[in-house]
mmCIF file as Biopython writes it, N, C-alpha, C and O atoms, coordinates in Angstrom:
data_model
#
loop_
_atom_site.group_PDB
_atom_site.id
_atom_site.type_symbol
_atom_site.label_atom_id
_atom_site.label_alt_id
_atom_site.label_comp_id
_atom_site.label_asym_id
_atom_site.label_entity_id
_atom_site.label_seq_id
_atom_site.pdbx_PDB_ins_code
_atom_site.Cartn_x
_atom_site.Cartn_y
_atom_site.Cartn_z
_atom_site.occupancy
_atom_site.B_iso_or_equiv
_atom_site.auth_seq_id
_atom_site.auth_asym_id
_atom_site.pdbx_PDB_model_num
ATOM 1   N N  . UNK A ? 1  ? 85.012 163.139 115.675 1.0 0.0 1  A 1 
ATOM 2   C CA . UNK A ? 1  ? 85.368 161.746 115.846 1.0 0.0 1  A 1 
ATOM 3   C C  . UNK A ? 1  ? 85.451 161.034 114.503 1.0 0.0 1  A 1 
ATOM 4   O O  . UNK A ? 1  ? 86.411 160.446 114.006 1.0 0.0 1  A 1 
ATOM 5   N N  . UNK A ? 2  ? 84.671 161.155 114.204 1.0 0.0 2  A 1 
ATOM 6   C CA . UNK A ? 2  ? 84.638 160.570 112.519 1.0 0.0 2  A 1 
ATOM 7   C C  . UNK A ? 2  ? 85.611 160.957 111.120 1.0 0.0 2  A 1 
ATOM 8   O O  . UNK A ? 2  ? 85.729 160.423 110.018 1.0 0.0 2  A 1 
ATOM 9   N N  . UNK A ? 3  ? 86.155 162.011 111.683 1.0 0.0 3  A 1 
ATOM 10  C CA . UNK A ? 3  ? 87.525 162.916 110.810 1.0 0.0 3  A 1 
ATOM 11  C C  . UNK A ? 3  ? 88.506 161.793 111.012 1.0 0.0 3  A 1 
ATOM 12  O O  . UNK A ? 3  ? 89.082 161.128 110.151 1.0 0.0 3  A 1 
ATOM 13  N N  . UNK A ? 4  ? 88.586 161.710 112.457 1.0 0.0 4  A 1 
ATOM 14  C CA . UNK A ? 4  ? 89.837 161.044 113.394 1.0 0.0 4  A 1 
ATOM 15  C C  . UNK A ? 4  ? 89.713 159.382 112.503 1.0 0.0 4  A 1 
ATOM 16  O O  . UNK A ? 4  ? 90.658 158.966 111.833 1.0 0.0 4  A 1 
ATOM 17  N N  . UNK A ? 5  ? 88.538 158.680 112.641 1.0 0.0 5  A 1 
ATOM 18  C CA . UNK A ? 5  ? 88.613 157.524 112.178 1.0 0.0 5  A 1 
ATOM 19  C C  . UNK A ? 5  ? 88.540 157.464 110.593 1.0 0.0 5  A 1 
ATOM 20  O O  . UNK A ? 5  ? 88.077 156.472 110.030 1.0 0.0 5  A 1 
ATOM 21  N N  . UNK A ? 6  ? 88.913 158.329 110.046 1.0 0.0 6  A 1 
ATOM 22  C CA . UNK A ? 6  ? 88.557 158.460 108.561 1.0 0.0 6  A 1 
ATOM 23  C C  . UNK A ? 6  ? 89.954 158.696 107.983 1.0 0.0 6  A 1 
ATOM 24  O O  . UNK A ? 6  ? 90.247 158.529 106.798 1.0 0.0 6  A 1 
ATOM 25  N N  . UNK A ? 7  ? 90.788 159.103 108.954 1.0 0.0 7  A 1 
ATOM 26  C CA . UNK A ? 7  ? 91.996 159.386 109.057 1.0 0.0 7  A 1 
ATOM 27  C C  . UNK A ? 7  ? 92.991 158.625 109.133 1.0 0.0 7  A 1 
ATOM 28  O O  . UNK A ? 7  ? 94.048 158.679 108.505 1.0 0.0 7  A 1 
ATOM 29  N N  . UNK A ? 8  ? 92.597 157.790 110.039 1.0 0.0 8  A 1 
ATOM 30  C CA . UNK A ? 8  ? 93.038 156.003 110.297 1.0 0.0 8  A 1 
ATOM 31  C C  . UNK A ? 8  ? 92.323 155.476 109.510 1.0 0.0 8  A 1 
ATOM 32  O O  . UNK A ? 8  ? 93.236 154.662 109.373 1.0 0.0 8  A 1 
ATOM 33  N N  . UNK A ? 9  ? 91.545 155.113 108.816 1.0 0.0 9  A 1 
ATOM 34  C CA . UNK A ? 9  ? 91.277 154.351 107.994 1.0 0.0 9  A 1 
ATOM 35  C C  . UNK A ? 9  ? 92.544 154.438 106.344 1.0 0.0 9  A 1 
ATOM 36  O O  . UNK A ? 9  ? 93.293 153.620 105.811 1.0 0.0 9  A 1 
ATOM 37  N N  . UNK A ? 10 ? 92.184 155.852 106.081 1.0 0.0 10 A 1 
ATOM 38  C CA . UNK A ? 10 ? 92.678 156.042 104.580 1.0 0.0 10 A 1 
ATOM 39  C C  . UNK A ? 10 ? 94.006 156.526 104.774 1.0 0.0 10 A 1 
ATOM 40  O O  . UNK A ? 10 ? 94.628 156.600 103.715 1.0 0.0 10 A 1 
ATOM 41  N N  . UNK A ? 11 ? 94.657 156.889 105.817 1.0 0.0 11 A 1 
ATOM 42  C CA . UNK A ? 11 ? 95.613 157.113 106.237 1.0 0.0 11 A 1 
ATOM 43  C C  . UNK A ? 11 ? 96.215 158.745 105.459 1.0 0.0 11 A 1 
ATOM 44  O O  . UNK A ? 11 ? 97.310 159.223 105.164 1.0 0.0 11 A 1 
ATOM 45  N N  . UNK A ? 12 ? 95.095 159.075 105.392 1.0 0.0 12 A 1 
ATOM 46  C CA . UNK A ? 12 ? 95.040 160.807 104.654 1.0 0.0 12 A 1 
ATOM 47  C C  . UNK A ? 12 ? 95.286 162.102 105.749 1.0 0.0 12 A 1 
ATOM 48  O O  . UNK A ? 12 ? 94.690 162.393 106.786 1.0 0.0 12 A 1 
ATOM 49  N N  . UNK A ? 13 ? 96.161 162.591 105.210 1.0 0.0 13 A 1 
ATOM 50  C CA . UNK A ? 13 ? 96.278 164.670 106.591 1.0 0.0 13 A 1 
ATOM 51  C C  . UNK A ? 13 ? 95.175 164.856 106.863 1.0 0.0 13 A 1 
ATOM 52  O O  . UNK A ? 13 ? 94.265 164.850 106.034 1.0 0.0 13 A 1 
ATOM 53  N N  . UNK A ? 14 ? 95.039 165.054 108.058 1.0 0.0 14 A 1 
ATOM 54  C CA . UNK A ? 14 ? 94.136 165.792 108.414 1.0 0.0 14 A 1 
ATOM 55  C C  . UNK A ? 14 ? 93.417 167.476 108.002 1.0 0.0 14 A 1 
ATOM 56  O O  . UNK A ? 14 ? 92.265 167.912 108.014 1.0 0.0 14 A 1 
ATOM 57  N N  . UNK A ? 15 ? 94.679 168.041 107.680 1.0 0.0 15 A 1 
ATOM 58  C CA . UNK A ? 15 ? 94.736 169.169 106.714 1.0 0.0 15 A 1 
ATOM 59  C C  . UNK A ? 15 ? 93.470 168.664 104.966 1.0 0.0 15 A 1 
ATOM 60  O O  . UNK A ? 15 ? 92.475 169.199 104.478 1.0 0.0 15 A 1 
ATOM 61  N N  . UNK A ? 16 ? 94.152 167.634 104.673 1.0 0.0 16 A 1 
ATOM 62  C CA . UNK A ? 16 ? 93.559 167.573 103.522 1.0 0.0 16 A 1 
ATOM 63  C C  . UNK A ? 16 ? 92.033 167.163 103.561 1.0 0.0 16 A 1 
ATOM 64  O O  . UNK A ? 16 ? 91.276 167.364 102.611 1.0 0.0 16 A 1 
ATOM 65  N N  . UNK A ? 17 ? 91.665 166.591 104.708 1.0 0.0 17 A 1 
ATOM 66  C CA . UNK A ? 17 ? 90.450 165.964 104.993 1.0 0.0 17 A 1 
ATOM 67  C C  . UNK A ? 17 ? 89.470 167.516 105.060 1.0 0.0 17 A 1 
ATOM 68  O O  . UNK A ? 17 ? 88.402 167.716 104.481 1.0 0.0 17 A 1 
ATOM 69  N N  . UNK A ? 18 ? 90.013 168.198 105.696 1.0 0.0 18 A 1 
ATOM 70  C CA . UNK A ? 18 ? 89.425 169.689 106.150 1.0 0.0 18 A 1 
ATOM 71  C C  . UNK A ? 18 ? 89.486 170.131 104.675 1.0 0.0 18 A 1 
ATOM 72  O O  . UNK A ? 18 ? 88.338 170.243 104.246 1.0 0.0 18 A 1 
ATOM 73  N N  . UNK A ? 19 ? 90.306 170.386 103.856 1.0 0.0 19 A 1 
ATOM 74  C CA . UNK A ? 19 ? 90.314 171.430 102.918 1.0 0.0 19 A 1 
ATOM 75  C C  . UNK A ? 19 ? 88.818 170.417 102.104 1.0 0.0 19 A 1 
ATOM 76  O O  . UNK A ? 19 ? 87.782 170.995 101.776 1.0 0.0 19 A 1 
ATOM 77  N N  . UNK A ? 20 ? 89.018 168.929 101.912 1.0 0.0 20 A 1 
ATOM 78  C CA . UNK A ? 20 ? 88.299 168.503 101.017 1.0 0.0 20 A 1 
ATOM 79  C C  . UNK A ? 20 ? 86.661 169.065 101.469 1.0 0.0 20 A 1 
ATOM 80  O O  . UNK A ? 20 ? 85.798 169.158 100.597 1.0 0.0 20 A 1 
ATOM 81  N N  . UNK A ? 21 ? 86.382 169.400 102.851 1.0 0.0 21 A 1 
ATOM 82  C CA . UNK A ? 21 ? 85.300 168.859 103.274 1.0 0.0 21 A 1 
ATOM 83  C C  . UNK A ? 21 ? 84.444 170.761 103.077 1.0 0.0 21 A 1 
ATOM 84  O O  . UNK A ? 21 ? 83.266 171.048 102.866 1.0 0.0 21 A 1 
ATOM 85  N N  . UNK A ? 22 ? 85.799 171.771 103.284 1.0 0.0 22 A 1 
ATOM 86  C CA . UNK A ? 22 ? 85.239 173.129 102.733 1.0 0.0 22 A 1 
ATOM 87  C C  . UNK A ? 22 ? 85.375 173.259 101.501 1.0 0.0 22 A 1 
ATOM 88  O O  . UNK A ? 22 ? 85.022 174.373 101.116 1.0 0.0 22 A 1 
ATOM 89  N N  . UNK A ? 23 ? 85.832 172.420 100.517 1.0 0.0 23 A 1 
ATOM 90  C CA . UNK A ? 23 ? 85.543 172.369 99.327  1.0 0.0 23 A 1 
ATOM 91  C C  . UNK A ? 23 ? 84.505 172.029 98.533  1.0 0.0 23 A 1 
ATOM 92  O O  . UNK A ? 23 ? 84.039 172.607 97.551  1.0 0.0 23 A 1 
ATOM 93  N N  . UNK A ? 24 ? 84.144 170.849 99.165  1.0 0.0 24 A 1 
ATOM 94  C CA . UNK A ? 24 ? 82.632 170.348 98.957  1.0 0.0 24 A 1 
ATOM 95  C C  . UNK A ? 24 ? 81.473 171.061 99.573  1.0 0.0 24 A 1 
ATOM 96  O O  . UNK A ? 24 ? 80.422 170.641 99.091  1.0 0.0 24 A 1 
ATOM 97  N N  . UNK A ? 25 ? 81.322 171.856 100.338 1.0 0.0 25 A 1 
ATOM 98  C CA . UNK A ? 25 ? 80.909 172.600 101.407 1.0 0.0 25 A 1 
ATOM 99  C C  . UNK A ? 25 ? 80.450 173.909 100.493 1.0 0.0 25 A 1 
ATOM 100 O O  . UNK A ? 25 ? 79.330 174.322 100.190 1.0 0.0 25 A 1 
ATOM 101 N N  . UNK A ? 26 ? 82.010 174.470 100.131 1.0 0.0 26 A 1 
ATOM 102 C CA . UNK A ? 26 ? 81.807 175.517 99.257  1.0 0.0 26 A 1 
ATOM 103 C C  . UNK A ? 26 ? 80.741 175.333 97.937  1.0 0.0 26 A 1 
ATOM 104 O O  . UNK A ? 26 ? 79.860 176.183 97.806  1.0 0.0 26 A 1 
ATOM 105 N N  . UNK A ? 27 ? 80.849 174.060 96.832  1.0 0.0 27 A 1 
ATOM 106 C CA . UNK A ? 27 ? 80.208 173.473 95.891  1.0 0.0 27 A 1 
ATOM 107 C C  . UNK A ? 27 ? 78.547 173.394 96.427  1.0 0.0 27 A 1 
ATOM 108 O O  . UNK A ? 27 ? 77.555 174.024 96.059  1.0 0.0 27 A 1 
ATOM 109 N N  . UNK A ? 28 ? 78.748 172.254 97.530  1.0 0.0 28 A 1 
ATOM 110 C CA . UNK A ? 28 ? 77.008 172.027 97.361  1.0 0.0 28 A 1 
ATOM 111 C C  . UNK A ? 28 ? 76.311 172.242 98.397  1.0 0.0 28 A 1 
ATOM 112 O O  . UNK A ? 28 ? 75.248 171.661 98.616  1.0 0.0 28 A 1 
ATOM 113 N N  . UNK A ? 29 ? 76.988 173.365 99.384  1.0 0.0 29 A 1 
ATOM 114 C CA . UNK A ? 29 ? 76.444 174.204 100.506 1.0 0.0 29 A 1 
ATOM 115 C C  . UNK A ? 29 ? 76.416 173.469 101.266 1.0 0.0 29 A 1 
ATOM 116 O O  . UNK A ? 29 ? 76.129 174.219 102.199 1.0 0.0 29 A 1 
ATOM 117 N N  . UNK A ? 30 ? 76.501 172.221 101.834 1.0 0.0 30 A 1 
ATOM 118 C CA . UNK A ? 30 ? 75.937 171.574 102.945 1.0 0.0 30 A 1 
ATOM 119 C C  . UNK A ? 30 ? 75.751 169.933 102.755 1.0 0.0 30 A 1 
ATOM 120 O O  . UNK A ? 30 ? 75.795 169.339 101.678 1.0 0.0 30 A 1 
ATOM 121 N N  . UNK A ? 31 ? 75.500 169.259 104.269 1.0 0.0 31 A 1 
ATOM 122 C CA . UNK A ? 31 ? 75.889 168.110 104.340 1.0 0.0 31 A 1 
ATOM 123 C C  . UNK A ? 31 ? 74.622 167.464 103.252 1.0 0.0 31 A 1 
ATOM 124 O O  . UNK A ? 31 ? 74.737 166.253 103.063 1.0 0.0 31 A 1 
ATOM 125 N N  . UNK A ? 32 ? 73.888 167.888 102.804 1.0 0.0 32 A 1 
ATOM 126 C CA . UNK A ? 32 ? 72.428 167.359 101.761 1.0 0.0 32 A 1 
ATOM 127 C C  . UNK A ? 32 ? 72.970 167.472 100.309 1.0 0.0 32 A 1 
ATOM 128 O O  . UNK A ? 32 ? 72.704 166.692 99.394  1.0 0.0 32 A 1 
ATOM 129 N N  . UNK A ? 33 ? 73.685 168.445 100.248 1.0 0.0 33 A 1 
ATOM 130 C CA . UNK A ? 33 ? 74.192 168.733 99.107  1.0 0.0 33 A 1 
ATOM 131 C C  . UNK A ? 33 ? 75.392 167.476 98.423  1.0 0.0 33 A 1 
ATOM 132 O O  . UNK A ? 33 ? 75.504 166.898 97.342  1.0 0.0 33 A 1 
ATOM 133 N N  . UNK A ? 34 ? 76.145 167.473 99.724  1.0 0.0 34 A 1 
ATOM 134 C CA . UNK A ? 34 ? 77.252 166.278 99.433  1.0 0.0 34 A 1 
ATOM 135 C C  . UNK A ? 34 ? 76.873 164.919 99.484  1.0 0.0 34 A 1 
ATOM 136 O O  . UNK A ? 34 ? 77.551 164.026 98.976  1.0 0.0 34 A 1 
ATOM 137 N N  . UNK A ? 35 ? 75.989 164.769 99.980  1.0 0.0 35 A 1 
ATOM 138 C CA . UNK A ? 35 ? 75.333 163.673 100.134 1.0 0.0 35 A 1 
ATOM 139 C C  . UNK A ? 35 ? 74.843 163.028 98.797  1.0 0.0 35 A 1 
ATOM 140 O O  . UNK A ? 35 ? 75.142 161.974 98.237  1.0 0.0 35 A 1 
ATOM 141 N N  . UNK A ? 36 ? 73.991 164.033 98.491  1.0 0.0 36 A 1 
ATOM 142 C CA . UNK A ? 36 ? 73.481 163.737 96.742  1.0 0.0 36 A 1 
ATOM 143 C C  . UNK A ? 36 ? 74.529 164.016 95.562  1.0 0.0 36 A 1 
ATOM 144 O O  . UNK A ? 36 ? 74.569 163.480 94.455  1.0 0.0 36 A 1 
ATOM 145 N N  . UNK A ? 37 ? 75.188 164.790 95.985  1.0 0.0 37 A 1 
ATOM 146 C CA . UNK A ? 37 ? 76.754 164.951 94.892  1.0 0.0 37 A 1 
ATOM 147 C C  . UNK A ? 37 ? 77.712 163.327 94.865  1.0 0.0 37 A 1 
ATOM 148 O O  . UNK A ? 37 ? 78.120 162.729 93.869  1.0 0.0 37 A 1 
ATOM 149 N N  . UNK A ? 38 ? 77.853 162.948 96.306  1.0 0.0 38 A 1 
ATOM 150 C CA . UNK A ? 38 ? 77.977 161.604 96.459  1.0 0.0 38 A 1 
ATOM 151 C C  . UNK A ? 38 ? 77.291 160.234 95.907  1.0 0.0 38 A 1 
ATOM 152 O O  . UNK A ? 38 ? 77.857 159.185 95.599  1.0 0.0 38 A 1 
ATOM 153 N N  . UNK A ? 39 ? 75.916 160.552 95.876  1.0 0.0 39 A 1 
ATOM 154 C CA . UNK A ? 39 ? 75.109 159.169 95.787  1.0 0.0 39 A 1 
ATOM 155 C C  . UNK A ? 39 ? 75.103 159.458 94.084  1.0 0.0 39 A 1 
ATOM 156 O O  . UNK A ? 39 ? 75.373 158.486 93.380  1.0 0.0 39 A 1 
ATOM 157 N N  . UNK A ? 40 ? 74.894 160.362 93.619  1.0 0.0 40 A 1 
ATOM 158 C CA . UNK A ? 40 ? 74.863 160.576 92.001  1.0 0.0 40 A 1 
ATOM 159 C C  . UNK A ? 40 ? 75.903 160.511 91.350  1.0 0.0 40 A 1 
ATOM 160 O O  . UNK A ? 40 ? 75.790 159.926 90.273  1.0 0.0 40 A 1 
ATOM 161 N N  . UNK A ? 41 ? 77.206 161.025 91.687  1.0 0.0 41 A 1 
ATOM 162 C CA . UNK A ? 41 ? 78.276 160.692 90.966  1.0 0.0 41 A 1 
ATOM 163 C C  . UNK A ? 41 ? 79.353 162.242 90.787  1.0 0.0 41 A 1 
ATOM 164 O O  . UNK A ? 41 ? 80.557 162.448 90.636  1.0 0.0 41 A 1 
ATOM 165 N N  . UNK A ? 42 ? 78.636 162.732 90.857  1.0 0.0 42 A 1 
ATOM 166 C CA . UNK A ? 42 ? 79.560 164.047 90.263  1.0 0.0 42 A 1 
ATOM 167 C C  . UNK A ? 42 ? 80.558 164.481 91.413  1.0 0.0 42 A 1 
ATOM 168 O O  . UNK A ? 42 ? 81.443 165.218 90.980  1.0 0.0 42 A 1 
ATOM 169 N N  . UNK A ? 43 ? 80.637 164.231 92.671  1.0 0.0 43 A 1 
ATOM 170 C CA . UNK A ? 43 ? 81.236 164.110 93.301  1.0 0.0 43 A 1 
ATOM 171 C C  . UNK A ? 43 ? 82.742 164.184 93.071  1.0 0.0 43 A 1 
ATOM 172 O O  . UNK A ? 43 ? 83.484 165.153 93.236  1.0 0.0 43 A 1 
ATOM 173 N N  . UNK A ? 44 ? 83.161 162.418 92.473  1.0 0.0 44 A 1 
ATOM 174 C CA . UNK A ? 44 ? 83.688 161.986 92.407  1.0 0.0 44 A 1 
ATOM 175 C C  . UNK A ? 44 ? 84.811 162.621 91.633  1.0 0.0 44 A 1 
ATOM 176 O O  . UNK A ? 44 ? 86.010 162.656 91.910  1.0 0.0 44 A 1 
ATOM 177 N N  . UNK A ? 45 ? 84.019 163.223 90.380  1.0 0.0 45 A 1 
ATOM 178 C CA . UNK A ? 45 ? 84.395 164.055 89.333  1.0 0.0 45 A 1 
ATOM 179 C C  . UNK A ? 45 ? 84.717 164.978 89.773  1.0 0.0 45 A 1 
ATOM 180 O O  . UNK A ? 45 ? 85.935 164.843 89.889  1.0 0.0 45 A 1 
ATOM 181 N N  . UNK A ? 46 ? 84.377 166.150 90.224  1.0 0.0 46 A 1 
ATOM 182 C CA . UNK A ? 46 ? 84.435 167.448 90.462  1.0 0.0 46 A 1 
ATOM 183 C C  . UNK A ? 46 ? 85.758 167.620 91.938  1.0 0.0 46 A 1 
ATOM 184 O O  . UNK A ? 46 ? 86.391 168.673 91.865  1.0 0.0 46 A 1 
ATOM 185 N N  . UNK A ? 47 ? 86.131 166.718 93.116  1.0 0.0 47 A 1 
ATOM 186 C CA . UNK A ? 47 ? 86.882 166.717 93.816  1.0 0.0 47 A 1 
ATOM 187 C C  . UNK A ? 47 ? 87.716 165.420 94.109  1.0 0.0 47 A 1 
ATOM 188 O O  . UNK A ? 47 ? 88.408 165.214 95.106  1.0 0.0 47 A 1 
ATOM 189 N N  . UNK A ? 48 ? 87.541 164.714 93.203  1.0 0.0 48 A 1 
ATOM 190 C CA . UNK A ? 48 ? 88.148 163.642 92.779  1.0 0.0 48 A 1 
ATOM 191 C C  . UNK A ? 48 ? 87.935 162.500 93.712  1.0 0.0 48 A 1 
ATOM 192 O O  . UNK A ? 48 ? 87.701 162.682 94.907  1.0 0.0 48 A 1 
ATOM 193 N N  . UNK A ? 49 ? 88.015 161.359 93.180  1.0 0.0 49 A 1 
ATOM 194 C CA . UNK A ? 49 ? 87.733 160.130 93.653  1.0 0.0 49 A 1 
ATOM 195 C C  . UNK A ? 49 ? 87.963 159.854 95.565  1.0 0.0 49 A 1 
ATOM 196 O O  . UNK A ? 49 ? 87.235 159.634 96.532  1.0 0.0 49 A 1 
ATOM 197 N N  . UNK A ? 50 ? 89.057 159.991 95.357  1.0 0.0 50 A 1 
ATOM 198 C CA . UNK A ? 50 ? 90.050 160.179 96.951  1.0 0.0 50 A 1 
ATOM 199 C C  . UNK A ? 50 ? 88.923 160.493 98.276  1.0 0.0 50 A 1 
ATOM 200 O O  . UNK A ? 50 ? 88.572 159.916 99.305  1.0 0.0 50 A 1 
ATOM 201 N N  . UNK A ? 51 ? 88.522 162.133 97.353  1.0 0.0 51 A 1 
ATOM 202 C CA . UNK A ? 51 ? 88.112 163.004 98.372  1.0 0.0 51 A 1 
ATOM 203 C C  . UNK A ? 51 ? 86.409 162.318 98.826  1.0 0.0 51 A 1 
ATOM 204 O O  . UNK A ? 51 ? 85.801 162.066 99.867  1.0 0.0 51 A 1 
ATOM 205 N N  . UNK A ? 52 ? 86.136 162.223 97.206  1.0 0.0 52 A 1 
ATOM 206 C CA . UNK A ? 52 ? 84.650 161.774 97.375  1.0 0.0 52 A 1 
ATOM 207 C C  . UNK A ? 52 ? 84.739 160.496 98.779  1.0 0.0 52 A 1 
ATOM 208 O O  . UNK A ? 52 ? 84.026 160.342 99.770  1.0 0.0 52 A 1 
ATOM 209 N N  . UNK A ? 53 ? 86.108 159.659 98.210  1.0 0.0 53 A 1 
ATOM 210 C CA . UNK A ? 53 ? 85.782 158.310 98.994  1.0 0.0 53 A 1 
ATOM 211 C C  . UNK A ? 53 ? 85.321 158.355 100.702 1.0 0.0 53 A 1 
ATOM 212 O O  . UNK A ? 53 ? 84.486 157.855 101.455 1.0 0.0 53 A 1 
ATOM 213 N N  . UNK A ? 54 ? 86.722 159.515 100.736 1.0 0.0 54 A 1 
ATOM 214 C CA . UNK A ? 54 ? 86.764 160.278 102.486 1.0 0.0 54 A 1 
ATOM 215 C C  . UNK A ? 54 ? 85.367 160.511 102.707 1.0 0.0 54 A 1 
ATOM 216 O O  . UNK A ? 54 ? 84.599 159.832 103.389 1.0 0.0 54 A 1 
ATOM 217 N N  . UNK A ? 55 ? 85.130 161.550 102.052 1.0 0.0 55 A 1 
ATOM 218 C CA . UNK A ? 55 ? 83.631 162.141 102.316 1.0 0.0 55 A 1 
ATOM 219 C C  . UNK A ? 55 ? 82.442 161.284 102.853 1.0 0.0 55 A 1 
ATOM 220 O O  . UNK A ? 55 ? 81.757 161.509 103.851 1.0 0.0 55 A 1 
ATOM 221 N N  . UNK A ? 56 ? 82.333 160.018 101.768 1.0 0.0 56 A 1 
ATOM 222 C CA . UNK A ? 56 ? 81.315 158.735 101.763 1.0 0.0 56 A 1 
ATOM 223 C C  . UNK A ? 56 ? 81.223 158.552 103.319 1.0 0.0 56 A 1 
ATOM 224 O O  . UNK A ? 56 ? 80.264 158.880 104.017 1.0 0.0 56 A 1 
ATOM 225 N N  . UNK A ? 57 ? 82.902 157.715 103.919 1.0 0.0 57 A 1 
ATOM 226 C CA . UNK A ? 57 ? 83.543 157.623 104.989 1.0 0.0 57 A 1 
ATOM 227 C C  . UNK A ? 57 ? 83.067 158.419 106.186 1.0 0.0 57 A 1 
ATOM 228 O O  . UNK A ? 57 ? 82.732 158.062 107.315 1.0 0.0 57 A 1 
ATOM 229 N N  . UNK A ? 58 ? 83.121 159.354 105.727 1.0 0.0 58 A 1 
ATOM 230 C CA . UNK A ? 58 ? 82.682 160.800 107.023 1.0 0.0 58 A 1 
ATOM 231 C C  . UNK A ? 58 ? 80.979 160.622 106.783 1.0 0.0 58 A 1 
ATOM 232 O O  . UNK A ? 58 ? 80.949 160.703 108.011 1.0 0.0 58 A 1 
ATOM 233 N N  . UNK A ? 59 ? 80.177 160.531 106.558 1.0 0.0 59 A 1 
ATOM 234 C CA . UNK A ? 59 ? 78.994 161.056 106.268 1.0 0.0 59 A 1 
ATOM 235 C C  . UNK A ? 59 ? 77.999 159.406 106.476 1.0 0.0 59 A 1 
ATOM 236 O O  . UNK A ? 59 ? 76.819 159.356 106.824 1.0 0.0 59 A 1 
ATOM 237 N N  . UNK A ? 60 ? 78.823 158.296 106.171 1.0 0.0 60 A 1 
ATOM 238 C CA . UNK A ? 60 ? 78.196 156.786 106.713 1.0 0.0 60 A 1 
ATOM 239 C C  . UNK A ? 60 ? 77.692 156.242 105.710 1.0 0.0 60 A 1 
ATOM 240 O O  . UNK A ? 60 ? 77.218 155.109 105.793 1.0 0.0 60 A 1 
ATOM 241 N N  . UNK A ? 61 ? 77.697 157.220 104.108 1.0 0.0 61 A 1 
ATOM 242 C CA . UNK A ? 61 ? 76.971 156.801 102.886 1.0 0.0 61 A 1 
ATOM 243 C C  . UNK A ? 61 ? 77.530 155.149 102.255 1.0 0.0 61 A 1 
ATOM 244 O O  . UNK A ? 61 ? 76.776 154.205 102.019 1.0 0.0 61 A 1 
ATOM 245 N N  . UNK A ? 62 ? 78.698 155.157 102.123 1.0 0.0 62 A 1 
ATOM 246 C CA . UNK A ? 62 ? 78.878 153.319 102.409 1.0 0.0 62 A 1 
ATOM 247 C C  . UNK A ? 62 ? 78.327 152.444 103.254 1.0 0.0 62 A 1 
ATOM 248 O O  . UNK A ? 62 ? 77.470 151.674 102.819 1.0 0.0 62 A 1 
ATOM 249 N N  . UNK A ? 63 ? 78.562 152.419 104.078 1.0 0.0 63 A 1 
ATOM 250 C CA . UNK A ? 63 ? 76.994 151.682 105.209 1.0 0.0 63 A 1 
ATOM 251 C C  . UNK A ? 63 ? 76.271 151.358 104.741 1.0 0.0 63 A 1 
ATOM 252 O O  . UNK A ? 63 ? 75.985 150.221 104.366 1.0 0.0 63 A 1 
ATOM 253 N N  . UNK A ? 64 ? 75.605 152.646 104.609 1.0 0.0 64 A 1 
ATOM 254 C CA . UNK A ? 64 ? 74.410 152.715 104.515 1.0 0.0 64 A 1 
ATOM 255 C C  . UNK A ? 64 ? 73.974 152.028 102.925 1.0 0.0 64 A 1 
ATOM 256 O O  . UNK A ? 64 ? 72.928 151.381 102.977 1.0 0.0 64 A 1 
ATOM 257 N N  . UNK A ? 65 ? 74.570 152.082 101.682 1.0 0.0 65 A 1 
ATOM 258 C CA . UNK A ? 65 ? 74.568 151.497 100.841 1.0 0.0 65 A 1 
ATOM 259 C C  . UNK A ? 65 ? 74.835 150.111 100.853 1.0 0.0 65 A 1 
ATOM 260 O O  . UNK A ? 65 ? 74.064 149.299 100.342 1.0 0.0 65 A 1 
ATOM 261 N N  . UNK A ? 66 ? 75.968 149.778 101.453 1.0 0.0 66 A 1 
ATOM 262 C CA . UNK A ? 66 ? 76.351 148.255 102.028 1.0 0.0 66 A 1 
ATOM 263 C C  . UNK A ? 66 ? 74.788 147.245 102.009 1.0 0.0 66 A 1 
ATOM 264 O O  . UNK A ? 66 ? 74.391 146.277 101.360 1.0 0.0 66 A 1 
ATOM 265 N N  . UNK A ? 67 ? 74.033 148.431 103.514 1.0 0.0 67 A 1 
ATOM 266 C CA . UNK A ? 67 ? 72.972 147.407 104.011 1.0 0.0 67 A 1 
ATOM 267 C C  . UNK A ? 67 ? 71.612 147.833 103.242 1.0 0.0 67 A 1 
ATOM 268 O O  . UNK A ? 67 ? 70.600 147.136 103.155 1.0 0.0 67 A 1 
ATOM 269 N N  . UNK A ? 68 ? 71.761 148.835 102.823 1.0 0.0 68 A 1 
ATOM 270 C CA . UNK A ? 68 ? 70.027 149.003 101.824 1.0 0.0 68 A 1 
ATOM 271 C C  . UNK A ? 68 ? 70.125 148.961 100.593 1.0 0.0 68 A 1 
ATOM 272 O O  . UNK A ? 68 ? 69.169 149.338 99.915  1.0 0.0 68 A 1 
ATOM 273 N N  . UNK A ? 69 ? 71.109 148.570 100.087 1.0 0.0 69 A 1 
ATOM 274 C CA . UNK A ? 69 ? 70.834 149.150 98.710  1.0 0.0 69 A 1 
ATOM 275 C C  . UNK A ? 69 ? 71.271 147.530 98.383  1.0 0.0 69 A 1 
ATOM 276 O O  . UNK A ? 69 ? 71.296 147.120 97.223  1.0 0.0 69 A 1 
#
């Protein structure tokens, strides 16, 4: 569900959403991994801005920054 609305949001392939998400996957093994690749920065760097942003998107880390941080 969250692919789907991430999809409509950024208006990005669905193809590319998948490749980004076994890419990051591949890098930092898992949703803990991207999470902290996300909140630290290297993310951004390493699969580029775009993907990181999707990712944030998929995972609720904007939110969640929005309201706690």
């Amino acid at each position: 569900m969250e692919v789907a609305k991430v999809v409509a949001t950024y208006g990005v392939p669905v193809f590319k959403v998948l490749d980004w998400i076994r890419k990051a996957r591949k890098i930092w093994g898992g949703v803990t991994g991207i999470w902290r690749a996300i909140r630290s920065g290297p993310a951004a760097a390493e699969i580029g801005p775009e993907a990181a942003a999707v990712l944030e998107g998929i995972l609720g880390y904007g939110s969640i920054k929005e309201h706690c941080f």
